[in-house]
N, C-alpha and C positions, 0 to 999 in steps of 0.2 A: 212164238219165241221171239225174243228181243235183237235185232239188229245187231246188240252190242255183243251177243253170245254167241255169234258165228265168224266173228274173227280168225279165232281158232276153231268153230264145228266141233264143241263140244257134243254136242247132240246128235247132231249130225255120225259122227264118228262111233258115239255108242250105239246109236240105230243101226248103222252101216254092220257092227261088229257079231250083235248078237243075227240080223239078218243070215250073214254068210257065214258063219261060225259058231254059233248060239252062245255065243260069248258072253256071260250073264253080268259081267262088273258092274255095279253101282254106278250112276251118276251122284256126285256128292255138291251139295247147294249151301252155300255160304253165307251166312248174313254177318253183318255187326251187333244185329240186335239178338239174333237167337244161335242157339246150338246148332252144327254142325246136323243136318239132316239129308238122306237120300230119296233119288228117286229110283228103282226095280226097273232094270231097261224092258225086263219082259211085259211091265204093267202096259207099257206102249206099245204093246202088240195085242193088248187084251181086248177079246172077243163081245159079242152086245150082252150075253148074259153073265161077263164077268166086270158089266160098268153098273155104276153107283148108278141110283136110280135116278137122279136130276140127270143124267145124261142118257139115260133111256129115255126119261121124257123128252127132252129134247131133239132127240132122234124122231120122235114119234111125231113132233108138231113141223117138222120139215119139211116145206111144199115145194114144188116147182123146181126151179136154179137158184142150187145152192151154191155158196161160196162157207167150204171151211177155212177159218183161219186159226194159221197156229196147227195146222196138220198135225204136226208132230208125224210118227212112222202111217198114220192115216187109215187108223181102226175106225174112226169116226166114216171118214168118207165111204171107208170099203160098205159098211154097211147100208150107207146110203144109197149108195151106185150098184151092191148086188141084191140086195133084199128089199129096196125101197123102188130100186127101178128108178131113182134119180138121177139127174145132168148135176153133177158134181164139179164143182171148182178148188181144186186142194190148194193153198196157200201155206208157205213157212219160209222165212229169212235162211233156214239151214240147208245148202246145196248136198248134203248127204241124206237127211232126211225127206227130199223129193225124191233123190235119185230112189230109196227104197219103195217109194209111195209107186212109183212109174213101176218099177220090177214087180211090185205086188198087186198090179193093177186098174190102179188109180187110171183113168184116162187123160184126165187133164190136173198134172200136178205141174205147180209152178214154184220157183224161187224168186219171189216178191213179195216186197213191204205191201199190208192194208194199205196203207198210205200214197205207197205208188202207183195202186190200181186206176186205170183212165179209160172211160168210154165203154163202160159194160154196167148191165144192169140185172142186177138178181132178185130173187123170189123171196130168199132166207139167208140174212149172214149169220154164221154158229161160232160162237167163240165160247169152247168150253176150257175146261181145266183152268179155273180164273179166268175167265175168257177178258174180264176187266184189266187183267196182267197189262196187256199190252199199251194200252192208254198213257200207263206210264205214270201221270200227275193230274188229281184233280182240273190244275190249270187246264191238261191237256183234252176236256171233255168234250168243249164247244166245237175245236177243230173233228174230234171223233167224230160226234155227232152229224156235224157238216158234210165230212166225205160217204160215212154211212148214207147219207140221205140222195149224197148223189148215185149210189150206185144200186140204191134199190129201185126196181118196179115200182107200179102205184099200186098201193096194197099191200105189199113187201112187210118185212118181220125181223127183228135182230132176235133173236136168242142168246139170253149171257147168261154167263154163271159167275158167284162173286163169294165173297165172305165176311160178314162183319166180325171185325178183329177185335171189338167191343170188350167180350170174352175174356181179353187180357188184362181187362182192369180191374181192381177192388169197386164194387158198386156199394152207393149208399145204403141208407134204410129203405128210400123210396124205389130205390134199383138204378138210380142213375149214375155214370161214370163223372172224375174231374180228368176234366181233358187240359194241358196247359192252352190258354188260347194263343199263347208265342210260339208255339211248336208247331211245327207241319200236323197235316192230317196224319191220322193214325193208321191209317191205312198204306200211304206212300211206306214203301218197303226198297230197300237196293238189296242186289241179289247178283253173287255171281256163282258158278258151277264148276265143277274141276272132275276130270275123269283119266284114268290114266298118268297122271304126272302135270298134265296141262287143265291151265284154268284159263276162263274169259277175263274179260273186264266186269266189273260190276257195273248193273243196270237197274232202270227203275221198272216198278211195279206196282199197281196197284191193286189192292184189295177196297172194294167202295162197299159202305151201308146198305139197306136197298132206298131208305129216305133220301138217302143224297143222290142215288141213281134217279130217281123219282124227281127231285127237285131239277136237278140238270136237264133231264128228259123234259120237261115242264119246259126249264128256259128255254130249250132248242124247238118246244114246238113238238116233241113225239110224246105219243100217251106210251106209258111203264105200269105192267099188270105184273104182280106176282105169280107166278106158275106154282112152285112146288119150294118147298122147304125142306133142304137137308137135314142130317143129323149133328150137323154139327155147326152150326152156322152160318152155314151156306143154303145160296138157294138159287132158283132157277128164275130168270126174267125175260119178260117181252116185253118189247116196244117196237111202236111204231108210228113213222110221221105222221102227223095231224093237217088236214088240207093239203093233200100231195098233188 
């Protein structure tokens, strides 16, 4: 989750609610560009045989010290640290959605930015649910790239999950999209959430291709293999630095 959307602990707070109360209320997510959609707080509690199958896989290629980012309430992690027998690192910008992560027995849940992480090195970073979300901006690849690479082992692995937004446009005869070339990428998305009466700020977001994953991965130097392909446009990817 995005730095900008813990202001208020939007997230945070709907974790917190349905935890100690099973408070079911909607998270409701806002864009300029689309309608008015939610997220199921209970979805965020949801169990390994009730996650979409790129995030079973993903589960499954998980070695060594992982670092989840973007925990969210930290279904991802619990599975990794009781069923996987994994050294888990839960990461999320939202101080209500670690505190649930620690009461549900996360052992090492933190509130910190990817970006603030210093002086630790992992096996596996896992960034599902868009794990690309967080990047924020094209622009913002090289720097990703850069810190990922400082904090993985030699050998080490990203796992992301992403979506080409492609889908959204009228394609030709030959199946190809016009994109305006003045326009931002298609992908950058702003996004803010509202729950309860309170909303964030809007933040950026990114949904990346996997060819542009691939090319970026390329200029920074890490190889990008496709894993698994969703149903819906989405897909499941690794990389990993090259000459580490």
């Amino acid at each position: 989750m995005n730095q900008e959307t813990s202001i208020k602990d939007i997230f945070g707070k709907a974790i917190s609610a349905f935890y100690h109360k099973k408070d079911t209320t909607d998270i409701t997510v806002h864009s300029p560009d689309f309608d008015d959609d939610v997220i199921p707080v209970p979805y965020l509690f949801r169990e390994y045989a009730e996650m979409p199958a790129l995030e079973q896989k993903a589960l499954q290629l998980c070695t060594g010290n992982v670092l989840d980012v973007g925990c969210g309430a930290g279904s991802h992690s619990i599975y990794l640290q009781q069923e996987k027998k994994l050294k888990v690192t839960a990461i999320d910008t939202s101080t209500g959605a670690v505190e649930v992560c620690r009461l549900r027995g996360i052992k090492d849940a933190r509130n910190i930015d990817f970006f603030e992480l210093k002086g630790e090195k992992f096996d596996t970073i896992l960034l599902l649910m868009n794990g690309s979300g967080i990047i924020g901006k094209l622009k913002n690849l090289d720097r990703f790239f850069k810190k990922a690479k400082q904090l993985l082992h030699t050998g080490g692995k990203i796992l992301l999950d992403s979506s080409d937004l492609s889908y959204l446009f009228d394609r030709d005869e030959d199946g190809g999209i016009w994109v305006d070339s003045e326009a931002a990428y298609y992908g950058e998305l702003q996004f803010k959430v509202s729950y309860k009466g309170e909303s964030s700020n809007y933040f950026d977001w990114l949904y990346i291709d996997f060819q542009t994953l691939n090319f970026a991965a390329e200029t920074n130097n890490f190889s990008c293999k496709l894993i698994k392909k969703g149903k819906h446009f989405d897909y499941l990817a690794e990389l990993q630095p090259l000459n580490q």
